[in-house]
N, C-alpha and C positions, 0 to 999 in steps of 0.2 A: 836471426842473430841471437847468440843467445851468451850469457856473463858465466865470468869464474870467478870462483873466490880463490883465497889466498892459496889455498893447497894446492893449487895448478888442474885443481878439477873443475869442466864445467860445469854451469849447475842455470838452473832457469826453467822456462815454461818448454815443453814440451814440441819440440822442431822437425825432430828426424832427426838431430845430427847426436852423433857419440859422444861422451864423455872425452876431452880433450885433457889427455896433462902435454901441458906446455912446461915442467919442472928442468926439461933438459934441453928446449929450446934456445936456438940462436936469436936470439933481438935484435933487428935491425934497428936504424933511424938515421935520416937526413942529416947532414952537420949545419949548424947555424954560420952565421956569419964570420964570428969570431975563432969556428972552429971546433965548437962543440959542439957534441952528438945535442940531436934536439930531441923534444920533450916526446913526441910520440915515437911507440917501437913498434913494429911488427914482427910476427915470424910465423914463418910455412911448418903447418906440422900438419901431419896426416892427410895433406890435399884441404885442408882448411887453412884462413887466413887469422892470426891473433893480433888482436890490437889494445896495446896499454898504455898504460901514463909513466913514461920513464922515471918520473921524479916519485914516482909513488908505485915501484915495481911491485908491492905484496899486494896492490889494490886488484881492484876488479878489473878482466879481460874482456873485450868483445870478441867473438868467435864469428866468421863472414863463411860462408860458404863461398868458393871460386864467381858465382854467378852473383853474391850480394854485393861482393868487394868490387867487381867491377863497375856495377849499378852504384856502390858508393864514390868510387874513382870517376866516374863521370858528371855526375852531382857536383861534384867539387870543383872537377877544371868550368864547369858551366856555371860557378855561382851561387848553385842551390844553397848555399850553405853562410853565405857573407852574410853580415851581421848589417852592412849598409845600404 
């Protein structure tokens, strides 16, 4: 997994995976209860997965390759990740 910075380029240690601009990406996210879109966004670009902080879109991105995102998506419904 590797971060971007504000310009929409990735940037980090050294992975295999390309320079990702997400500048013309589609941002998903879940809606909350009330309705509003929630705090995390994703979007599919170049067969990679982007993940940011909606409330802070110029912040840092995670970039998942298809096999990390799913290894992250399972971690998650399993737990790994609660704080309790």
């Amino acid at each position: 997994m590797s971060t971007e910075t504000n310009s929409g380029q990735a940037a980090g240690p050294a992975s295999g995976k390309p320079k990702l601009d997400t500048t013309g990406a589609e941002w998903l996210s879940a809606q909350q209860e009330d309705g509003s879109p929630g705090d995390v966004q994703i979007a599919f670009v170049d067969g990679y997965i982007a993940m940011r902080d909606g409330r802070f879109p110029d912040g840092p991105v995670l970039v998942f390759t298809q096999e990390e995102w799913r290894a992250f998506v399972l971690g998650a419904q399993d737990g790994e990740f609660d704080l309790d």
